[in-house]
Every structure is written in C-alpha cells, then in structure tokens.
PLY file of the C-alpha trace (Angstrom):
ply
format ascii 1.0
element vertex 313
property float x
property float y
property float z
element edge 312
property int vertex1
property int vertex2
end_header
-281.37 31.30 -219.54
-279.86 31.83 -216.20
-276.69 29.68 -215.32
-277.22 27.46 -212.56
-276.24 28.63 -208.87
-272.80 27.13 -207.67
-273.13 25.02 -204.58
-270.95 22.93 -202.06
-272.71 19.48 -201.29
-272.23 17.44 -198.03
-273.09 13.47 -197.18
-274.62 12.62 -193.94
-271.93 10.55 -191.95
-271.95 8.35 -188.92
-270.77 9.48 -185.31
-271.56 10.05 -182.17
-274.21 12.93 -181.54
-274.31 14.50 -177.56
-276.77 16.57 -176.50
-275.01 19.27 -173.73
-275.76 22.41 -171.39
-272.66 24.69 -171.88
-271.29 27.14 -169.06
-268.04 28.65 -168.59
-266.31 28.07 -165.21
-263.31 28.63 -163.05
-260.98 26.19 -161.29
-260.67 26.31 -157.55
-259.97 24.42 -154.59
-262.93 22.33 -153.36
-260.99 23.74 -150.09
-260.27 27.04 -149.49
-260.66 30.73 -147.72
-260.06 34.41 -148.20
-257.95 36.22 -145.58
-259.37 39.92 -145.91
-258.81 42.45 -143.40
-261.39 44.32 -141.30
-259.85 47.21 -140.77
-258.48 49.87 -143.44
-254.67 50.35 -142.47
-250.94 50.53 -144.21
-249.10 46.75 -144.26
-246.36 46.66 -142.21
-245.14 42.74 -142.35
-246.28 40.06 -144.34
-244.60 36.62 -144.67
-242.95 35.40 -147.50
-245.02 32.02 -147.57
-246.67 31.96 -150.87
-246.76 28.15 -151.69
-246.32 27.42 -148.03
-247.90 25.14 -146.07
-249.01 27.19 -142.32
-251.57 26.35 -139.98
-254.17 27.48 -138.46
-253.51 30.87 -136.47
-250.64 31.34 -138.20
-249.56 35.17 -138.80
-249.82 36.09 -142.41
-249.44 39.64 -141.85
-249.39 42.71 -139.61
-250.87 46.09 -139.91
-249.88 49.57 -138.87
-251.52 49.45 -135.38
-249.52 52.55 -133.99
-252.65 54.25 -133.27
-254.72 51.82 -131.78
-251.67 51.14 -128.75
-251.80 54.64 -128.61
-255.19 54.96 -127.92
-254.87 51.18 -125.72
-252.46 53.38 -123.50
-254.63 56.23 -123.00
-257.45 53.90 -121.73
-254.96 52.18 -119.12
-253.97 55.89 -117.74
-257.22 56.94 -117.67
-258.73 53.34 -115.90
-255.32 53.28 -113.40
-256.75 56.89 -112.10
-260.09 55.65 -111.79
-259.19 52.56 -110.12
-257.39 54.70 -107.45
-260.23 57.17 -107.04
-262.36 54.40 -106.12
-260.00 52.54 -103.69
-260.19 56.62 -102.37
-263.83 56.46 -102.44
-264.30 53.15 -100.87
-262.00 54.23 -97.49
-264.16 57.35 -97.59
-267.22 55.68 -97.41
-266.25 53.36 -95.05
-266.02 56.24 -92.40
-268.76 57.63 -94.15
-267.19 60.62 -95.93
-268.65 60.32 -99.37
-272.10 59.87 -100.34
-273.40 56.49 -101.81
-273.75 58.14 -105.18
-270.05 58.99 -105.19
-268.85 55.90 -104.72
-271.31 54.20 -107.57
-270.18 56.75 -109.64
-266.82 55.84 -109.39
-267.15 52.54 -109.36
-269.05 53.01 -112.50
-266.23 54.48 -114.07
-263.84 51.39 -113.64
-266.71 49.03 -114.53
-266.70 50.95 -118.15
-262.90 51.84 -118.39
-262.22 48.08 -117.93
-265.08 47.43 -120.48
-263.35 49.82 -123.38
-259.92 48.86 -122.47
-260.61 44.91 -122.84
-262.60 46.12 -126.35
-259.61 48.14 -127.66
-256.91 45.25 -126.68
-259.73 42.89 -128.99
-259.66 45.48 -132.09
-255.98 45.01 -131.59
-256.00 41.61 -132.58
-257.80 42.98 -135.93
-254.42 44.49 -137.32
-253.01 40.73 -137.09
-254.18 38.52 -140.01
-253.96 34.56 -139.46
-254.27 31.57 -141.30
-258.63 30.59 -140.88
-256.92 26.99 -140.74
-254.28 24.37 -142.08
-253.45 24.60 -145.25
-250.98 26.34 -148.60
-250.69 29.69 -149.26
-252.35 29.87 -152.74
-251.76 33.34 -153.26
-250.27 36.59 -151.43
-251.67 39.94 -152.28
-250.61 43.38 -151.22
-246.93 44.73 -150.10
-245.59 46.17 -147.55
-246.47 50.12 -147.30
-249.62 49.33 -149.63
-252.90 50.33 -147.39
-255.14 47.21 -147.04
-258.06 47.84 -148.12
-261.91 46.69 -146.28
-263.07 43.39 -148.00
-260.06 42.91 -150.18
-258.56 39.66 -150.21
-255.19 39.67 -149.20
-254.11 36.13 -148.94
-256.09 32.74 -150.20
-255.30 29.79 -148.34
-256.28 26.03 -148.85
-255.55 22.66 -150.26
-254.42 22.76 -153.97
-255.80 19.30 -153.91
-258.94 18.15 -154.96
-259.96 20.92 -157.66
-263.36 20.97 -158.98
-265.07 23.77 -161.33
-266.90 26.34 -160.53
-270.00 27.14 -163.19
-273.02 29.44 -163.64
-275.94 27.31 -165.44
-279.01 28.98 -166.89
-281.98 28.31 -165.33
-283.64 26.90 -168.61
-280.69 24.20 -168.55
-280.50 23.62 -164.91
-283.20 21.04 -164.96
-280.91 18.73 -166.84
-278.32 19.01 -164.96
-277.86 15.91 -162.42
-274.91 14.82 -159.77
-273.01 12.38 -161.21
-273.00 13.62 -165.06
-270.18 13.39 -167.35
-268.54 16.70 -168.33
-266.25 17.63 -171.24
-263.74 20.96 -170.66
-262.07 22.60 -173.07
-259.53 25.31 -172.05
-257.28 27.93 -173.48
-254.10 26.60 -171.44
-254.40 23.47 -173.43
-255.80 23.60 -177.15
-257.13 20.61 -178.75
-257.17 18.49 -175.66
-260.66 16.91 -173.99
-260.70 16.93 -170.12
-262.83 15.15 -168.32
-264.99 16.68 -165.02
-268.43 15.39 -163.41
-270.93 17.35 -161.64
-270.41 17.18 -157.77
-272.90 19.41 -157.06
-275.53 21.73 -157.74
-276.79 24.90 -155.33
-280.02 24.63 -154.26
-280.76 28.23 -154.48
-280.29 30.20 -157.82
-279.30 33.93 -158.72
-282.27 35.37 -159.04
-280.98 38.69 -160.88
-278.46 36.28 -163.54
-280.98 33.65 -163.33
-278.33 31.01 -163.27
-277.69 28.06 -160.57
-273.79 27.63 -159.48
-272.77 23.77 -160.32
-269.68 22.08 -158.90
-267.82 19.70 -161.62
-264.76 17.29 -159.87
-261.60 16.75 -161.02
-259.52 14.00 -161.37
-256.93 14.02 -159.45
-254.40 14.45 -162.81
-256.08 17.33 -164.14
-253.64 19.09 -165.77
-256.08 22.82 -165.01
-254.85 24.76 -162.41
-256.31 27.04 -160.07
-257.71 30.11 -161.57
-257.98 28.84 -165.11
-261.33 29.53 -167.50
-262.91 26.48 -168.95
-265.52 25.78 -171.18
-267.53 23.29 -169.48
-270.28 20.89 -171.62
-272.62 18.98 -169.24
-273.41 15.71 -171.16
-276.82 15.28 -171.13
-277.57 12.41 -173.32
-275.25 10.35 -176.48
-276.70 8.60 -179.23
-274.40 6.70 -180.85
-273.77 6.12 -184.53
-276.21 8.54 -185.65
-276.95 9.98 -189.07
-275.05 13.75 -188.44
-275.17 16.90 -190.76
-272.96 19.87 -190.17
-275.39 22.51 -188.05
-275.15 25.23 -190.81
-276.64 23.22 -193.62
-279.53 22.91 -191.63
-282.30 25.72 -190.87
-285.23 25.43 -188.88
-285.69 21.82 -189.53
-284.92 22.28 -193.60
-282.18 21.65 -195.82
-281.98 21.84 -199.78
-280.87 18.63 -201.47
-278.86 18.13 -204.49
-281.10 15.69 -207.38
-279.29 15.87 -210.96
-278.90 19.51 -211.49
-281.92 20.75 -209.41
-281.74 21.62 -205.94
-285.02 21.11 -203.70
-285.90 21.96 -200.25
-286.58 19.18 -198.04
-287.65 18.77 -194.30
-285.81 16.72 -191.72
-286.75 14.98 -188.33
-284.26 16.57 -186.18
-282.71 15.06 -182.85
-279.56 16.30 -181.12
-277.64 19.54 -182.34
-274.73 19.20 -180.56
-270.80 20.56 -181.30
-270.42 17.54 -183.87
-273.24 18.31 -185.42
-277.12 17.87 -186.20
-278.56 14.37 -185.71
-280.76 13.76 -188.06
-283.85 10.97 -187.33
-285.66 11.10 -190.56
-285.98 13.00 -194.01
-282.95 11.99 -195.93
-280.34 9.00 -195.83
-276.58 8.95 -195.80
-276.51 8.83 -199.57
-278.08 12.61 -200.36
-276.36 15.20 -201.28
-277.21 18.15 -199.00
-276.33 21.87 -200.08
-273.86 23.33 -197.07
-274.06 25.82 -195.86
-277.95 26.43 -196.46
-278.84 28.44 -198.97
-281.02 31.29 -198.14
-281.65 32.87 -201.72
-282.51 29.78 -203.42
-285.62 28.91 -204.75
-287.29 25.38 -204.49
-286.53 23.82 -208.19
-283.66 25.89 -208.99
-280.88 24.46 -211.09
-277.52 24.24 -209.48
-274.09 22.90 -210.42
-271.90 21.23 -207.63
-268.42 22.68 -207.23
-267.61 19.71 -204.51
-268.75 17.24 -202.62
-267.63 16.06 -199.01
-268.65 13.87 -195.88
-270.55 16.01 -193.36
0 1
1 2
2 3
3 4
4 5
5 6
6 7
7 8
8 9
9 10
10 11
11 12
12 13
13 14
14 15
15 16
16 17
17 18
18 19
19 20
20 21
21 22
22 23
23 24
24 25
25 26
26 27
27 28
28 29
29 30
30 31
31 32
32 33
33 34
34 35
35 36
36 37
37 38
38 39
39 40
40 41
41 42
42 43
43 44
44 45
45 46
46 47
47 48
48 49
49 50
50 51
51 52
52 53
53 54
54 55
55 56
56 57
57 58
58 59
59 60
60 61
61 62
62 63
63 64
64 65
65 66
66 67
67 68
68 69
69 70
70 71
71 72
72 73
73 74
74 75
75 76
76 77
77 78
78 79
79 80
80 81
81 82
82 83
83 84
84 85
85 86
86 87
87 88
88 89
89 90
90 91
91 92
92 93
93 94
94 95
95 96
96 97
97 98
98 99
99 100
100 101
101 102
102 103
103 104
104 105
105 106
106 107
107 108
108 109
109 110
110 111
111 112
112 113
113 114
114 115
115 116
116 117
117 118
118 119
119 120
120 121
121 122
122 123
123 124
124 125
125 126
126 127
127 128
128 129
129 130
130 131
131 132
132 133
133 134
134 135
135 136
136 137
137 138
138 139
139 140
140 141
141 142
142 143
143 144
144 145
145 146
146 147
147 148
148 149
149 150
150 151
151 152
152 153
153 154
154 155
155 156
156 157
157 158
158 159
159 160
160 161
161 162
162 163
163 164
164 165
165 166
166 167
167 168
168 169
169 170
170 171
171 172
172 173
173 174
174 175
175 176
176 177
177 178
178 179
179 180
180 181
181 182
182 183
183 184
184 185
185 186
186 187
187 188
188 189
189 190
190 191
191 192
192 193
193 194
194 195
195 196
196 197
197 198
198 199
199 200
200 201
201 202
202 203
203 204
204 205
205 206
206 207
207 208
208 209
209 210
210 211
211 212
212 213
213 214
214 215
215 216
216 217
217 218
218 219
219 220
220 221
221 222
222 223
223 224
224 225
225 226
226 227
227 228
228 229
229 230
230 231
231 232
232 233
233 234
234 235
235 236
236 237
237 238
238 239
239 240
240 241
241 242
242 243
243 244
244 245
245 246
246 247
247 248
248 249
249 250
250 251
251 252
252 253
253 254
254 255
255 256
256 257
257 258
258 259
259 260
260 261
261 262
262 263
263 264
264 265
265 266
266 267
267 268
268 269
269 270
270 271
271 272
272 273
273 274
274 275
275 276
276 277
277 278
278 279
279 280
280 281
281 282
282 283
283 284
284 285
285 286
286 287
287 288
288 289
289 290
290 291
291 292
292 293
293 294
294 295
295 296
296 297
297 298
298 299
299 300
300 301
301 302
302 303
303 304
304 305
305 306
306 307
307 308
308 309
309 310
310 311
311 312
C-alpha cells in the first residue's frame, strides 16, 4: 500500500483583494530641461553651481572656441578689404571708370562677407551654454578638459519640486489606466514602506515598437523618492474589500486540491482578483477548507494524503 503524499494545507482568510497594472518608473521633475551642446568641442569653464538656483541665460559653461575667433577674424580682414574695394569702386564709377558689373561684383562681395561674418559671430554663441530658464542645477556633467560630446547632456536644470513618476504601461493595460487613479510604489531606497502616487497623466500617443503608453503618477509633496530613483509602480484598478483570499500558488488555472479526511480532491473555484495579496476567490470553497499549498501538480484526484501543517492563507 502506498503511504499517503505529505502536504501543507492553507485556510481561506479575509482581506482586502486589488486588482493593479504594474510598471516600473523613474522619478523626475514635473519641471525640467537638458542643457546639451551643439557643437563637439573640449570644456574650458563650467560653474560650480550644482544645487544652485540660476536663471534663465545664465552661463553654465564655456567651450574651447579658439578656432571659431580665429576663423571670426579672418572674415573681418577679408570683409574690411572688400568694403574698401567697393568705396574704390563706387568713386570709380561715379566718373565712370569701372563697368557696372564691377561694381555689383564688389558690392556683392560685402553683401556675402557681412552675411558669413554675422553667421560665424552666431555659431559663436554655440560654445556658450545657458540656463533654458529659472531654475536649480539638478545635476552637472562633464569637467573641464573633457570634450563635450553632440547630444550629451551636460547639465539638467529645473525645479526639484513637484516630482511625479515617469512609467511605461503596456498597451493591453493601458485601457485601465485613468487620471486620477490611486497608485502604490514600492522602491529599493526604502524597503517595506507603501508610497502613495496618482496618475496625472497619460500620453496620447504610444510607442509603437515597445508597445507601451508613458503615464505620469504625482507626488505628494513629502515624498520621501528623489530624483532619479526606480520604483515599482501598481496602478489600482479596482478593491474589493473583505474578500475570501488564497495564496496565488495554491491555485492553478482556476483549480485547487482540497484536503477531506485523508483524501485530497481537486476542486474548481470562481476566481476574481489575483492581485499581490493574493487570489480572490468568488465561489467553490468557503473559509473553512483546507486547501493543499502550493498546488500539487503530481497528484491524482482521490489520492490519500497526510497534513504536515496547517495555516491561514
């Protein structure tokens, strides 16, 4: 005769079941701006004002613009001898000296010296990088002597105040996601503790290659998350309260095996939510049954079983 299968039994228990859409997000500024440069050139100044408050147009840093005066004084020379050849040209053509060509031509020639200088002395401004507009230097990248590089941000700049987070949701979930929802966070900078968000706003447009729509979730304004930290975000979707909960892996596919003297039987359940607490259960057992946990795969419908514990799910 084969000896019964041991098994660990679990009671139903009461609690609060919540349906959610889970994402992972970022913290940032609801406010804020990179400072990249657009040209690629060595750092020759940058100010020391990380945490700072500066306003708008305010110098952040310099590049090594050497070259570009250089070539700014070249165009002057070259537009100062132009400009006398055609103060030449005009008193020659006033006694009629030079042809009417000669003098367009030169006069030409100012027209697009005066044209590339007032171009170069506007790429000049390029190797200056200044605040987009009020706010606190968030962060400083880059040291003097480092090249800046094209697109890489160099300084961010905004208001460290109000934060919200910044989260990818699948499309599949994005249709029960709604402004004003409650939000749960969990992050690594503070184990064990529940923060609260709420979704400020969702992008109209998705990512069509991730498949996932960017949502906004606010802050309070005593969030202990700072900018730049990960969170796990859960978008509340729905609560039912006081409901009849299982622990998700004694439950498969709608089916759990039951405990009744020393047999064990398979048995299938009205499910509702499966959430993080655990599988609501609408119909199928009571909070009296003893339900094998986790579920047990190998066994057979009838089989007997002897309980090594018992517990509240």
């Amino acid at each position: 005769m084969l000896r019964p299968a041991a098994v660990l039994v679990a009671m139903p228990s009461r609690g609060d079941a919540a349906e959610v859409v889970y994402a992972s997000g970022i913290v940032e500024p609801r406010v804020w701006a990179k400072v990249t440069p657009l040209i690629r050139e060595r750092i020759v100044w940058h100010c020391n004002c990380e945490g700072e408050r500066v306003a708008k147009g305010d110098e952040l840093a310099r590049l090594d613009d050497t070259e570009a005066k250089a070539a700014l004084g070249e165009l002057r020379a070259r537009l100062a001898f132009a400009e006398e050849e055609l103060r030449r040209h005009t008193a020659l053509s006033a006694r009629n000296v030079v042809s009417q060509q000669e003098f367009d031509r030169a006069r030409s020639e100012v027209v697009q010296l005066e044209a590339l200088v007032a171009g170069q002395q506007a790429r000049l401004d390029s190797y200056i990088l200044r605040s987009p507009s009020d706010g606190v230097v968030l962060r400083r990248d880059g040291e003097v002597g480092e090249i800046a590089e094209l697109g890489a941000a160099l300084f961010w700049v905004g208001e460290p105040s109000p934060l919200i987070v910044v989260a990818d949701v699948n499309e599949e979930d994005i249709p029960r996601i709604v402004v004003g929802q409650n939000a749960l966070l969990r992050s690594d900078a503070f184990p064990g503790r529940q923060l609260d968000a709420e979704v400020d706003s969702i992008t109209p447009k998705g990512d069509p290659v991730t498949k996932t729509y960017r949502v906004r979730f606010r802050l309070p304004d005593d969030t202990p998350l700072r900018i730049g930290m990960s969170t796990d975000v859960n978008a509340i979707v729905r609560v039912s309260r006081n409901a009849l909960l299982l622990p998700s892996v004694a439950v498969e596919n709608s089916r759990v095996f039951v405990v009744d003297g020393d047999r064990a039987y398979g048995r299938d359940i009205r499910a509702g939510i499966r959430g993080p607490q655990g599988i609501e259960v609408l119909s199928g057992i009571d909070e009296t049954t003893l339900v094998i946990t986790p579920y047990p795969a190998n066994l057979t419908d009838g089989a007997r079983v002897k309980v090594s514990d018992a517990k509240t799910g």
